[in-house]
MDTraj code that builds the backbone (N, CA, C; nanometers):
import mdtraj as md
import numpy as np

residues = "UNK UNK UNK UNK UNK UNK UNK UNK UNK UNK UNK UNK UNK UNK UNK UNK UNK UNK UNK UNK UNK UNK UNK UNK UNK UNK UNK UNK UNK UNK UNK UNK UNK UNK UNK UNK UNK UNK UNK UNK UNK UNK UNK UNK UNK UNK UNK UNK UNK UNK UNK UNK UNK UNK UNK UNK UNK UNK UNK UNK UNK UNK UNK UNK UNK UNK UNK UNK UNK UNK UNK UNK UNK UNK UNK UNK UNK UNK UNK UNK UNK UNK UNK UNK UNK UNK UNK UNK UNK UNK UNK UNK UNK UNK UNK UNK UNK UNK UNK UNK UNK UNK UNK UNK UNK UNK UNK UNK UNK UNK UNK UNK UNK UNK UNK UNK UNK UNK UNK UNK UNK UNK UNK UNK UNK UNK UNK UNK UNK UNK UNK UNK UNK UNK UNK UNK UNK UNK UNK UNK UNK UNK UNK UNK UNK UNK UNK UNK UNK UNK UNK UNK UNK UNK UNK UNK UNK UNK UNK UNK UNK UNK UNK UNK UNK UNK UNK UNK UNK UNK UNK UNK UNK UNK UNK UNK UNK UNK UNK UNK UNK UNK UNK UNK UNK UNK UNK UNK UNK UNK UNK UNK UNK UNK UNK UNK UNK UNK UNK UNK UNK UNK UNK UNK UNK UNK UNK".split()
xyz = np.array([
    [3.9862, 3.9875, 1.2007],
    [3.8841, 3.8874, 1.2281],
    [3.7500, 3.9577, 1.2512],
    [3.6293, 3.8995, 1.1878],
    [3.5086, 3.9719, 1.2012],
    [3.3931, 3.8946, 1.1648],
    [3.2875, 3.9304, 1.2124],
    [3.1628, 3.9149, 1.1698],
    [3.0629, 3.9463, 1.1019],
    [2.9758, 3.8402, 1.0173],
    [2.8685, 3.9460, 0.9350],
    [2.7332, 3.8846, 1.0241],
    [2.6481, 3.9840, 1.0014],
    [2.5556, 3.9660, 1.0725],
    [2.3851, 4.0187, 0.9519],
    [2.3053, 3.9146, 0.9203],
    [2.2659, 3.9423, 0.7878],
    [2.0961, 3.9361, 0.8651],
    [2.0323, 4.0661, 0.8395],
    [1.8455, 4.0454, 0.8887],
    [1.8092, 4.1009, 0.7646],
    [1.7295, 4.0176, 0.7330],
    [1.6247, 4.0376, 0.5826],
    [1.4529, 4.0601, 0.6800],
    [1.4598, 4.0898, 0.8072],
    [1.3054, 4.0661, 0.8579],
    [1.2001, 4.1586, 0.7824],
    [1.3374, 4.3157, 0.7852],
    [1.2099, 4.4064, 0.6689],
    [1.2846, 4.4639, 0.6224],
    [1.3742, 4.5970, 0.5670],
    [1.4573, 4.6075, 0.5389],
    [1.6320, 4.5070, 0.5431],
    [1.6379, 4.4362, 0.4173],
    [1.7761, 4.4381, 0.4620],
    [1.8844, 4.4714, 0.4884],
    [1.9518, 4.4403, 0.5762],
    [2.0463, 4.4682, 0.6621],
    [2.1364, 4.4584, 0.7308],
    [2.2711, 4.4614, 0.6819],
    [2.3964, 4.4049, 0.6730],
    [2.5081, 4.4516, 0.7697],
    [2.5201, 4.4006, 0.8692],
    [2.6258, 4.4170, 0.9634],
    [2.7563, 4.3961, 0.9982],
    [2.8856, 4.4760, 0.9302],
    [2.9821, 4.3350, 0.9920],
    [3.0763, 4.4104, 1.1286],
    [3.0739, 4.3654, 1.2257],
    [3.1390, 4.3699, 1.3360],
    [3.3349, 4.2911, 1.3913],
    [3.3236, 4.3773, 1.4575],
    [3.5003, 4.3228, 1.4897],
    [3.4596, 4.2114, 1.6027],
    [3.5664, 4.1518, 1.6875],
    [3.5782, 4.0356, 1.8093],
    [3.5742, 4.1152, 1.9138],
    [3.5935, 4.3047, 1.8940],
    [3.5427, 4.3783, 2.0303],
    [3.4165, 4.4330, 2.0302],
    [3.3191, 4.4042, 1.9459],
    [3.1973, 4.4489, 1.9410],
    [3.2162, 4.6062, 1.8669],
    [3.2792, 4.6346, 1.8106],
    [3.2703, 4.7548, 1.6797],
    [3.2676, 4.7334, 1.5860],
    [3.0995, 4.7887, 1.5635],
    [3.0218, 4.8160, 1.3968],
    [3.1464, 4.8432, 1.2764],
    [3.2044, 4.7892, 1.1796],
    [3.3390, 4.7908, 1.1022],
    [3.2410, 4.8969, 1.0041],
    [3.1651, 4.7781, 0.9079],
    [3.0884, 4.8711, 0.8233],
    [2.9452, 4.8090, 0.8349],
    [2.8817, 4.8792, 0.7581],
    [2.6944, 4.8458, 0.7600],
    [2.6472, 4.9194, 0.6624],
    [2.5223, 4.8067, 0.5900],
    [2.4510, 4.8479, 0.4906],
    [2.3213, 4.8483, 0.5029],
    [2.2041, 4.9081, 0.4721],
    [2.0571, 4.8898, 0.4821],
    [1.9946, 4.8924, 0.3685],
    [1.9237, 4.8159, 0.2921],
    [1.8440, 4.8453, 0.1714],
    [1.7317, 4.9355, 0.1903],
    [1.7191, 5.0459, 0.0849],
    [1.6123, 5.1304, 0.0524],
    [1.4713, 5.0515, 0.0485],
    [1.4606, 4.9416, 0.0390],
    [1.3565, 4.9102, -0.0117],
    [1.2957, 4.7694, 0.0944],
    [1.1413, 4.7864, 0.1261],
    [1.1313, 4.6453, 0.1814],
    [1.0951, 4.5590, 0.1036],
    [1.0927, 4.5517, -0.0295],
    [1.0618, 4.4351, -0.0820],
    [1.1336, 4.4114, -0.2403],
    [1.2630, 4.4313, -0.1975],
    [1.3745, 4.4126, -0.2836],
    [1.4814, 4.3036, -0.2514],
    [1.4001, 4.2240, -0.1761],
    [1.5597, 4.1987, -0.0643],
    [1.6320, 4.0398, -0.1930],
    [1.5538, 4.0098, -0.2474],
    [1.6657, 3.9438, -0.3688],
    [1.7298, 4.0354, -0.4103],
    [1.7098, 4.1517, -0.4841],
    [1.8166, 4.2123, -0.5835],
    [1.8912, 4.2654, -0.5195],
    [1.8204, 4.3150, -0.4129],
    [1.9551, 4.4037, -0.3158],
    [2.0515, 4.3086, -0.2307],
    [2.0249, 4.2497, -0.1379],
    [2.0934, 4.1753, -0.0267],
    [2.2648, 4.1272, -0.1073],
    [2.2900, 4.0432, -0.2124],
    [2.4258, 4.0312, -0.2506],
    [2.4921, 4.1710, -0.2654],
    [2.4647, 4.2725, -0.3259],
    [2.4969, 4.3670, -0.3575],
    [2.5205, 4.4749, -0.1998],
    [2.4278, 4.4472, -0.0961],
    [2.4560, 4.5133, 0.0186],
    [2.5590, 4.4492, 0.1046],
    [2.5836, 4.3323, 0.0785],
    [2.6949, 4.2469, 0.1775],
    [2.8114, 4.2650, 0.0885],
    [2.8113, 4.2970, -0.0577],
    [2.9169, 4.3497, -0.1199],
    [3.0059, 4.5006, -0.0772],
    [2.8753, 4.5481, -0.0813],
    [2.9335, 4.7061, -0.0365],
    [2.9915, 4.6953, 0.0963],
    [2.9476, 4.5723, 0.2112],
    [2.9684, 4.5992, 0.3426],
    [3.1389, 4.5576, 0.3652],
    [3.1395, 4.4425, 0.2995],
    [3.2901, 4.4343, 0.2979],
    [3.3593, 4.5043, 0.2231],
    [3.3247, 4.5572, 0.0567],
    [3.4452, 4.6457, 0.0195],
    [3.4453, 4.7665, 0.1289],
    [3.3364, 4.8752, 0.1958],
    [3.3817, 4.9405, 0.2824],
    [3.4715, 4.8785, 0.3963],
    [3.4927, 4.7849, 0.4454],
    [3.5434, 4.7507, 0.5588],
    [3.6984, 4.7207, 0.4929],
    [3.7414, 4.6691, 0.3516],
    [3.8222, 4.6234, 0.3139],
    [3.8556, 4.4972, 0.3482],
    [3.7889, 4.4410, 0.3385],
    [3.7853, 4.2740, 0.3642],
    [3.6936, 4.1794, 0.2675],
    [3.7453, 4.0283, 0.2755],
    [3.6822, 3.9463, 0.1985],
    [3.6017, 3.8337, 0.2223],
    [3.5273, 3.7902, 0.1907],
    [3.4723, 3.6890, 0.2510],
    [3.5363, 3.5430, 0.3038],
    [3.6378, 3.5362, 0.2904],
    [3.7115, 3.4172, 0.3242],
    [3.8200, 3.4552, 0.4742],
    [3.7962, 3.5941, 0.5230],
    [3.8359, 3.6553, 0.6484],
    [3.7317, 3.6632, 0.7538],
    [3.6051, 3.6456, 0.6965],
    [3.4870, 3.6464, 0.8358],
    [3.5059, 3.4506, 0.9208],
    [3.4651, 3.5040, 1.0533],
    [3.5022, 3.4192, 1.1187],
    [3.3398, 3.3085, 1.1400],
    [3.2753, 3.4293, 1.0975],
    [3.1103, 3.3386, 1.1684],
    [3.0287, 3.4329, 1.0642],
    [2.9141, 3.3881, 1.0615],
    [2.8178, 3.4527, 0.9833],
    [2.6408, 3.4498, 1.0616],
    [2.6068, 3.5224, 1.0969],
    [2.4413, 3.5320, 1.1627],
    [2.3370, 3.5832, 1.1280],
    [2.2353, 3.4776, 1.0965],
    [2.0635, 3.5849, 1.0334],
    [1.9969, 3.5546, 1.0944],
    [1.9061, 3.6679, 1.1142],
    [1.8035, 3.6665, 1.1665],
    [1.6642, 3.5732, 1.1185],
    [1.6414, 3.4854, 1.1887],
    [1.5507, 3.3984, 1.1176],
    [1.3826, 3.3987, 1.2144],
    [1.3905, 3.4601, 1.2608],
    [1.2177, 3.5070, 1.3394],
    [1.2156, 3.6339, 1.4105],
    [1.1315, 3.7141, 1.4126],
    [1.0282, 3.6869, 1.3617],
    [1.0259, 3.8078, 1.2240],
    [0.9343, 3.8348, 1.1323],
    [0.9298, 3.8736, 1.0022],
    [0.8453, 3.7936, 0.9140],
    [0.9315, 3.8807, 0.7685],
    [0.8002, 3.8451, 0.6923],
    [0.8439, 3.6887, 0.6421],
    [0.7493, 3.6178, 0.6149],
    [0.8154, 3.4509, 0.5559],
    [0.8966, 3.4182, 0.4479],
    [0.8600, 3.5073, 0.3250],
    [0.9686, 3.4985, 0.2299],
    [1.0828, 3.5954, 0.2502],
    [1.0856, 3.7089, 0.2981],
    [1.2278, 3.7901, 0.3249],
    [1.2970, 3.7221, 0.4196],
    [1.2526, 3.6663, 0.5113],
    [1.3293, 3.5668, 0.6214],
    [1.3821, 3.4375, 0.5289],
    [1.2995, 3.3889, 0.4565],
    [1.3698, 3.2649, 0.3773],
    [1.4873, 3.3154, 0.2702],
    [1.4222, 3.4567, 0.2303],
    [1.6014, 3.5138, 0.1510],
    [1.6910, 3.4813, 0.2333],
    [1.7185, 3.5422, 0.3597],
    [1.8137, 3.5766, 0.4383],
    [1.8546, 3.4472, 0.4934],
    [1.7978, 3.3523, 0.5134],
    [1.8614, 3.2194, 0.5822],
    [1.9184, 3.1118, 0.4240],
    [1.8738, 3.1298, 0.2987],
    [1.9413, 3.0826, 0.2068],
    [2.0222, 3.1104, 0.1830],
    [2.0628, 3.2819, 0.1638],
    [2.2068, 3.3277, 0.1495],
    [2.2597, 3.3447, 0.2195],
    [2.2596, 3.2894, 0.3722],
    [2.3439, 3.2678, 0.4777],
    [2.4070, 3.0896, 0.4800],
    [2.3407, 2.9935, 0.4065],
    [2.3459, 2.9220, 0.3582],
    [2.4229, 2.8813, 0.2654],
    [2.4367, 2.9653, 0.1678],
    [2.4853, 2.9669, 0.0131],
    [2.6503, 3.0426, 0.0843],
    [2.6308, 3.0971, 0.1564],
    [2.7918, 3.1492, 0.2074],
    [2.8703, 3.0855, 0.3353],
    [2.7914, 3.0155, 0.3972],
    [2.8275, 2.8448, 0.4250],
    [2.9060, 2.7851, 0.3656],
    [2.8430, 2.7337, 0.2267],
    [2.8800, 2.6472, 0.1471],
    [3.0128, 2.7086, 0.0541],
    [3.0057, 2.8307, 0.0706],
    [3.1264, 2.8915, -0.0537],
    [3.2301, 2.9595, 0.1043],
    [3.2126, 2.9804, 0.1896],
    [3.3398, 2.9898, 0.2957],
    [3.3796, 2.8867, 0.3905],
    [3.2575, 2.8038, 0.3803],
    [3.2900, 2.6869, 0.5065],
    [3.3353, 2.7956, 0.6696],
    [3.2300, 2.8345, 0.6445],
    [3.2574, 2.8386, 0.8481],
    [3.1166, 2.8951, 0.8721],
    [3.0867, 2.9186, 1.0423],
    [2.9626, 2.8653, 1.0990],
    [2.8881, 2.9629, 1.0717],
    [2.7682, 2.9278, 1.0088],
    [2.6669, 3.0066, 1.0246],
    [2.5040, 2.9686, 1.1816],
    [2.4779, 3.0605, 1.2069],
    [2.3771, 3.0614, 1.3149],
    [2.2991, 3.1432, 1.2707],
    [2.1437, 3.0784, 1.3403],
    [2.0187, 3.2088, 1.3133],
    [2.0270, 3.2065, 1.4817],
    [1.9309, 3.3674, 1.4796],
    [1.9134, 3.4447, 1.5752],
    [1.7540, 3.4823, 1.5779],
    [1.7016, 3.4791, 1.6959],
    [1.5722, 3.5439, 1.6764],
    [1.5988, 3.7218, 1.7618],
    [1.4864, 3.7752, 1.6663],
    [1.4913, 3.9426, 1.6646],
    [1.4126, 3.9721, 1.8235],
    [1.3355, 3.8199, 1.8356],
    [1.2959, 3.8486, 2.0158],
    [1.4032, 3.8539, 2.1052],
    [1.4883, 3.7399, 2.1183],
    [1.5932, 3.7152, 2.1809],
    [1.6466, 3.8319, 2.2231],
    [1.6791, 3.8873, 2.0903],
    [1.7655, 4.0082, 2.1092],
    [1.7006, 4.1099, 2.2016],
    [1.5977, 4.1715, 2.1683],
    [1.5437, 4.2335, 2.2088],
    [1.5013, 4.1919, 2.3633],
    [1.4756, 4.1187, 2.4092],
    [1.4569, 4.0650, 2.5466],
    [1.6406, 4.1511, 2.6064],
    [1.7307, 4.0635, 2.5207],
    [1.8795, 4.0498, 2.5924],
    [1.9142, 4.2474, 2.5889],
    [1.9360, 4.3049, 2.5202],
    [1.9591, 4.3854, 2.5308],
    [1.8715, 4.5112, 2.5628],
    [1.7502, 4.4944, 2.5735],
    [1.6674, 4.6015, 2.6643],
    [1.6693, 4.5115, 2.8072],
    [1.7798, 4.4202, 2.8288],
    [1.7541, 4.3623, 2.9903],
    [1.6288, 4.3682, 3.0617],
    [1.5539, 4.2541, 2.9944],
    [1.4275, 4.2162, 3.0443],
    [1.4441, 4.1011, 3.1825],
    [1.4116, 4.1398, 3.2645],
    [1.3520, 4.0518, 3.3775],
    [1.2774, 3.9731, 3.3919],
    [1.2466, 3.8699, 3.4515],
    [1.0889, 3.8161, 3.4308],
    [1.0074, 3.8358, 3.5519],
    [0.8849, 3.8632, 3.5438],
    [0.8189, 3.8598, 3.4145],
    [0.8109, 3.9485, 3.3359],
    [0.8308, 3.9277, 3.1924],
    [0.8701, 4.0080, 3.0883],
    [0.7911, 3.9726, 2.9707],
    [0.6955, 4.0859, 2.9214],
    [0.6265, 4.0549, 2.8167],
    [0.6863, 4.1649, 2.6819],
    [0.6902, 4.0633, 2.5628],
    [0.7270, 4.1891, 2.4356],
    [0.6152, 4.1639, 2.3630],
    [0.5491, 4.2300, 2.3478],
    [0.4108, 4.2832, 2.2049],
    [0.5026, 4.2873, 2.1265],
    [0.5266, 4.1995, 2.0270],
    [0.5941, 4.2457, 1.8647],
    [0.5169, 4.1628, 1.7694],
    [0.4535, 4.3738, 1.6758],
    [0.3532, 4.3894, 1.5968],
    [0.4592, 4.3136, 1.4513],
    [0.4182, 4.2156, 1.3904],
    [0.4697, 4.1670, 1.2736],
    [0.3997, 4.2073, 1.1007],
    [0.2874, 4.1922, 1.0965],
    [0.2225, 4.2529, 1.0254],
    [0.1461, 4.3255, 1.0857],
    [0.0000, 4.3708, 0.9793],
    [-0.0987, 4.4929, 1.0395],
    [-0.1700, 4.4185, 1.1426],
    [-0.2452, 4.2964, 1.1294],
    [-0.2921, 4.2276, 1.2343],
    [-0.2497, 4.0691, 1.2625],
    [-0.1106, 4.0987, 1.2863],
    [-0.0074, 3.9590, 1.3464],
    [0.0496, 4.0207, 1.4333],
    [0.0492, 3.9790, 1.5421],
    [0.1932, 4.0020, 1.6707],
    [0.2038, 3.8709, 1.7271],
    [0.3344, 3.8686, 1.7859],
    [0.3854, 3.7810, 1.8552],
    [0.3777, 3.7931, 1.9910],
    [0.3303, 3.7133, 2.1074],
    [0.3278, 3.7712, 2.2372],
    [0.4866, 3.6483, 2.2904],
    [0.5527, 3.7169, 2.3449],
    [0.6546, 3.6560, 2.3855],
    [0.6728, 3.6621, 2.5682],
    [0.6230, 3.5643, 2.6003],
    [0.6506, 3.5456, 2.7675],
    [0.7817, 3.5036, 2.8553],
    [0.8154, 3.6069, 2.9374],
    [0.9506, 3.5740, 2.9682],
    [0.9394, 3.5791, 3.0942],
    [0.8685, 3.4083, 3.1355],
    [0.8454, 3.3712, 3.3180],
    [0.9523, 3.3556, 3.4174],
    [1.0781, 3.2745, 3.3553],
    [1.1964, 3.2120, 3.4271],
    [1.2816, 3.2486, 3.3928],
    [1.3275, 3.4001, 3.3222],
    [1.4616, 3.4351, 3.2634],
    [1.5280, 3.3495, 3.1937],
    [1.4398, 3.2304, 3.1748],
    [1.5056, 3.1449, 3.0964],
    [1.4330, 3.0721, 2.9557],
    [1.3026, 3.0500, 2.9978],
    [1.2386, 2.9931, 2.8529],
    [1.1145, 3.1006, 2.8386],
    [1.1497, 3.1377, 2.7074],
    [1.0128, 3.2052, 2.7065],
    [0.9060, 3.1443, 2.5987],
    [0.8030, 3.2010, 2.6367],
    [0.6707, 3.1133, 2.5705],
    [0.6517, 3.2303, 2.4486],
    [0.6062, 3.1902, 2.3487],
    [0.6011, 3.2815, 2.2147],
    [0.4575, 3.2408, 2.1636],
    [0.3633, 3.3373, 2.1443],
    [0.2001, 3.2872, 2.0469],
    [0.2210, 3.3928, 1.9692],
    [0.1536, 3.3273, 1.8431],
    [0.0993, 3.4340, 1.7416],
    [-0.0813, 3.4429, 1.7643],
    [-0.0681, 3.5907, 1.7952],
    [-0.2333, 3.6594, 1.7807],
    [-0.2733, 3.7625, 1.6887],
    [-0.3875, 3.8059, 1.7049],
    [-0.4183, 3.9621, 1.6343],
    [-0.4180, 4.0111, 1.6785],
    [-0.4225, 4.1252, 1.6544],
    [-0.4324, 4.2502, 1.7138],
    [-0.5002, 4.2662, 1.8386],
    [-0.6475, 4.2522, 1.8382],
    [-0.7433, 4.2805, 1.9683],
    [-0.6938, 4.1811, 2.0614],
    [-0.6589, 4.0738, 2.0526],
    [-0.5893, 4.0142, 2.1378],
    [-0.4677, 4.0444, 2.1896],
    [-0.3486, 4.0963, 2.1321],
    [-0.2635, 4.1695, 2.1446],
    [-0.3281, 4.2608, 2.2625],
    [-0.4079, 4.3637, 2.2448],
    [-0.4374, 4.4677, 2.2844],
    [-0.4847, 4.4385, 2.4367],
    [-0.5663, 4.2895, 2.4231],
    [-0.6275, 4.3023, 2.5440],
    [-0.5612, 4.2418, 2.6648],
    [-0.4194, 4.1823, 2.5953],
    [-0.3022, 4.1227, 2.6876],
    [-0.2156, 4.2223, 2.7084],
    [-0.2272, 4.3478, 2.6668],
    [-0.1518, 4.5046, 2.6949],
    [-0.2744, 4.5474, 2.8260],
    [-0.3713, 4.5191, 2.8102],
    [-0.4378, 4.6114, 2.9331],
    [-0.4662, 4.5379, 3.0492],
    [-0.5000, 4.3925, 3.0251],
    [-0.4932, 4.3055, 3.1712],
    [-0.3391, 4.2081, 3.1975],
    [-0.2764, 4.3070, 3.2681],
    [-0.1392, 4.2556, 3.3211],
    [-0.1694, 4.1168, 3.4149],
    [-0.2935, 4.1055, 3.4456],
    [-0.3033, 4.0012, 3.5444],
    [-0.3049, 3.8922, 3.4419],
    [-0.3372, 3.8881, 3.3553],
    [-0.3400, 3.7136, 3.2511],
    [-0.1666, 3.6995, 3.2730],
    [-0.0793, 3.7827, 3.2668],
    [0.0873, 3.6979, 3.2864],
    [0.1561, 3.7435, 3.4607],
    [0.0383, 3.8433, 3.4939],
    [0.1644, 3.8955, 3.6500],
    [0.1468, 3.9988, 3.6538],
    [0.2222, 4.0339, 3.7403],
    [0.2809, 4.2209, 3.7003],
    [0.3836, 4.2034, 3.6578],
    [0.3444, 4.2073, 3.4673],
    [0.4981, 4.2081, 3.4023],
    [0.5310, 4.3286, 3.3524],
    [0.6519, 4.3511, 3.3207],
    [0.7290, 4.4776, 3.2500],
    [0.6986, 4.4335, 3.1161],
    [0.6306, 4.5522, 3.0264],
    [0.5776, 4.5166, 2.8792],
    [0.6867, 4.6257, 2.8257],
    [0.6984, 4.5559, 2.7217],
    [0.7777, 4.6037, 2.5891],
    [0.6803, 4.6308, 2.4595],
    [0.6043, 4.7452, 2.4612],
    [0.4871, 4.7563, 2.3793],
    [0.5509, 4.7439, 2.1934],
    [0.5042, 4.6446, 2.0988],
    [0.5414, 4.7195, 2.0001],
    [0.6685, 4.7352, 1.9125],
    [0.7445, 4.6872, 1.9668],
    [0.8834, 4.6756, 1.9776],
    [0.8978, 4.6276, 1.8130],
    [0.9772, 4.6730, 1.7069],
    [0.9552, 4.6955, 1.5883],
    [1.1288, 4.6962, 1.5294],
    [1.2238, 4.8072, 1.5563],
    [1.3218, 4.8304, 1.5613],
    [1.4283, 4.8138, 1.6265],
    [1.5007, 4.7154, 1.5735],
    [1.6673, 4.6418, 1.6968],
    [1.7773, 4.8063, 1.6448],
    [1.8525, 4.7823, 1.6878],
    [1.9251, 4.9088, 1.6431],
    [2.1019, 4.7872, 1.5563],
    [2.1478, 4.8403, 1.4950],
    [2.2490, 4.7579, 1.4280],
    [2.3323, 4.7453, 1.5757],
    [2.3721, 4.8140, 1.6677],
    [2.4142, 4.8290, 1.7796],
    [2.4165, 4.7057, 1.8607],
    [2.2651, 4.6822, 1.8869],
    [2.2438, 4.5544, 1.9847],
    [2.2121, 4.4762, 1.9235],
    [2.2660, 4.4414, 1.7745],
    [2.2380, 4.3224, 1.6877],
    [2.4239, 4.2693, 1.7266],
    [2.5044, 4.3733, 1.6766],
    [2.6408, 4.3755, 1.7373],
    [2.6713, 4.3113, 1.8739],
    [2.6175, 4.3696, 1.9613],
    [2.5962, 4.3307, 2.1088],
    [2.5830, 4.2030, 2.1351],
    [2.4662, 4.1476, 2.0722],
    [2.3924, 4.0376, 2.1342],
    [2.4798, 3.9115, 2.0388],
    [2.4929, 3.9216, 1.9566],
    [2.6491, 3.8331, 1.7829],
    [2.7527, 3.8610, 1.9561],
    [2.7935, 3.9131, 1.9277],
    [2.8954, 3.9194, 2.0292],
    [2.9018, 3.8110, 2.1492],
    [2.8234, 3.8714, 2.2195],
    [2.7496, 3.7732, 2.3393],
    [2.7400, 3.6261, 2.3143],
    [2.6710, 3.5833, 2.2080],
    [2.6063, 3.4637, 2.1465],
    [2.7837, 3.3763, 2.1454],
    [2.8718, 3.4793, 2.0715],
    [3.0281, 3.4063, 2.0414],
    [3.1094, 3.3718, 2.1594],
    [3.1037, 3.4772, 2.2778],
    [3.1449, 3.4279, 2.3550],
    [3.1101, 3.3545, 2.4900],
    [3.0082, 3.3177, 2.4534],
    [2.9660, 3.2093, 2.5847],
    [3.0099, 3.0535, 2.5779],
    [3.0736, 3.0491, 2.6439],
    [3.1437, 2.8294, 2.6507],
    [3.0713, 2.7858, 2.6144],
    [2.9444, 2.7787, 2.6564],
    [2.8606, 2.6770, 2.6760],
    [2.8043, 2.6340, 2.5152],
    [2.7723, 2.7587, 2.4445],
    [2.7198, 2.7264, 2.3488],
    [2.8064, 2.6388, 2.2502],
    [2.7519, 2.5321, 2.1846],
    [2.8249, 2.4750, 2.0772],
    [2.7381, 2.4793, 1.9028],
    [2.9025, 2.5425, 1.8123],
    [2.8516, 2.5787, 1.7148],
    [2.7294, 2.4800, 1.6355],
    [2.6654, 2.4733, 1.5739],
    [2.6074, 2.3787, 1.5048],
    [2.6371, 2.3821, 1.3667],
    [2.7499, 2.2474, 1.2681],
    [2.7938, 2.3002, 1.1685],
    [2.7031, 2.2975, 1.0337],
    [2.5437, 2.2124, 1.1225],
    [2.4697, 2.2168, 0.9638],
    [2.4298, 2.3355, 0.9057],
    [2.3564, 2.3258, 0.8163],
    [2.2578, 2.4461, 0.7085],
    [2.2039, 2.4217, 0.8094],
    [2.1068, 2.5512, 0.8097],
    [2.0267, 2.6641, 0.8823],
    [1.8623, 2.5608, 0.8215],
    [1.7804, 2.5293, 0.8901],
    [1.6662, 2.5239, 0.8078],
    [1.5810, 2.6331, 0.7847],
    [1.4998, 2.6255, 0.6965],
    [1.4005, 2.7509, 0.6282],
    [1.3489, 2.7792, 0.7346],
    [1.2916, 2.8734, 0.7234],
    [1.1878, 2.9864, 0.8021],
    [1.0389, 2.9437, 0.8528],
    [1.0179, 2.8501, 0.7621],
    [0.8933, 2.7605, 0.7714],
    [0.9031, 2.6756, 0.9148],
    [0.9910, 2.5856, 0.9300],
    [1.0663, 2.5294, 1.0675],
    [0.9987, 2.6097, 1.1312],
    [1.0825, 2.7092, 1.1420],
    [1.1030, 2.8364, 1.2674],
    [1.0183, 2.8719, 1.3453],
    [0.8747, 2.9311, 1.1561],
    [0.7770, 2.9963, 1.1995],
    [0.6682, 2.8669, 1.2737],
    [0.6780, 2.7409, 1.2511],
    [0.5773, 2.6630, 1.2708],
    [0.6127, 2.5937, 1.4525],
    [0.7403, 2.6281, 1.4488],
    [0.8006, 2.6073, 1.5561],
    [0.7270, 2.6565, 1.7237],
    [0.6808, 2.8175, 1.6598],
    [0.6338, 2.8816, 1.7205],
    [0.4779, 2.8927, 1.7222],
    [0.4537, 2.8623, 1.6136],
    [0.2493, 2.8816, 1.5979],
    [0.1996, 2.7847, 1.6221],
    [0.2872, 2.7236, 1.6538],
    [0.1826, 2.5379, 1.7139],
    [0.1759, 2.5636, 1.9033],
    [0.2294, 2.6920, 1.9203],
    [0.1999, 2.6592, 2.0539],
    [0.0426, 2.7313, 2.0806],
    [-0.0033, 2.6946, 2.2272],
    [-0.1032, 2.7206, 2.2521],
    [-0.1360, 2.8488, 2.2828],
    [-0.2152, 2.9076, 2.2401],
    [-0.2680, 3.0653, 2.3044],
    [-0.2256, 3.0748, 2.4390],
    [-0.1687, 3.2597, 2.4694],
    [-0.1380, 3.2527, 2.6025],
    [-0.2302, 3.2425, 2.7117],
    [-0.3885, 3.2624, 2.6202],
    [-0.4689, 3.2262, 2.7362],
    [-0.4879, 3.1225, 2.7917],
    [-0.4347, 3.0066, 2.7482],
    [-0.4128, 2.8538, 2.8263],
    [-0.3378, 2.8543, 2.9331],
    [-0.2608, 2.9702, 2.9206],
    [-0.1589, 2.8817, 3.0159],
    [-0.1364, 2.9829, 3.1407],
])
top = md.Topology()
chain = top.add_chain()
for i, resn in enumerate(residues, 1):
    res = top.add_residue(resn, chain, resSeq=i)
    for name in ("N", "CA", "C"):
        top.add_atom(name, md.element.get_by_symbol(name[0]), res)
traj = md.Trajectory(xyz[None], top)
């Protein structure tokens, strides 16, 4: 019994994990802007190394924020498209989440994550429980890195760029075994959702 775990954010990157949290096999594409030709072909290699088939994974997970808009929309279609050809649950994940959960962020907890050259995401983590997410530029970015007083005295996560396949494992894991959560058996919506989900909120200087 196992898991695949699929991030197209920049390299793609193919995970499949056991029900004890061990990496089985894993693939990464050479390239960041291949992720059509490569991605079938890397979830191919991930199961023939593991020796397994797609009709043996139990769950399937992509990363659907934050990244680039069309490599994120690869990755949530063909998480989609293998939905529809295995019938069992697929879930998106955000690459903040993770990163909050497994560098065990406290609140208040701020992550700078640089998305393009001048896009970051400021992600506010007041109540250990909801966090507030804006998209800024850069100098703004920068100037919410040097006055800690606009969120607190928070613990910053400068920059934060790279999950490790490890605590992508970790956090899939986590996500499966909590009660509370209940699967959701629809399609995944696009990336567009996701991203608009998040850019309609208000600058963190409002709040």
């Amino acid at each position: 019994m196992s898991f695949l775990l699929i991030d197209t954010s920049s390299y793609a990157t193919v995970i499949l994990v056991d029900f004890k949290g061990n990496i089985i096999s894993e693939y990464t594409s050479q390239s960041a802007n291949k992720h059509v030709e490569e991605l079938c072909d890397i979830v191919l290699q991930t199961l023939k190394q593991a020796k397994t088939s797609f009709q043996e994974l139990q769950h399937v997970f992509v990363i659907d924020f934050p990244g680039g808009y069309t490599s994120i929309r690869i990755g949530i279609s063909f998480a989609n498209a293998l939905k529809f050809i295995i019938q069992k649950p697929v879930t998106a994940l955000s690459k903040l989440d993770i990163i909050r959960d497994t560098r065990k962020c406290i609140s208040p907890c701020v992550i700078i994550y640089q998305n393009k050259l001048d896009e970051y995401f400021i992600s506010i983590l007041k109540d250990n429980i909801n966090a507030q997410v804006s998209l800024v530029n850069k100098k703004e970015a920068m100037i919410l890195q040097k006055n800690y007083n606009l969120v607190g005295q928070a613990d910053f996560l400068e920059d934060v760029i790279n999950v490790s396949n490890q605590e992508y494992a970790e956090f899939a894991l986590k996500f499966l075994q909590k009660d509370s959560i209940k699967v959701n058996n629809n399609y995944l919506k696009t990336s567009h959702y996701t991203y608009q989900k998040y850019t309609k909120m208000s600058s963190f200087y409002d709040k």
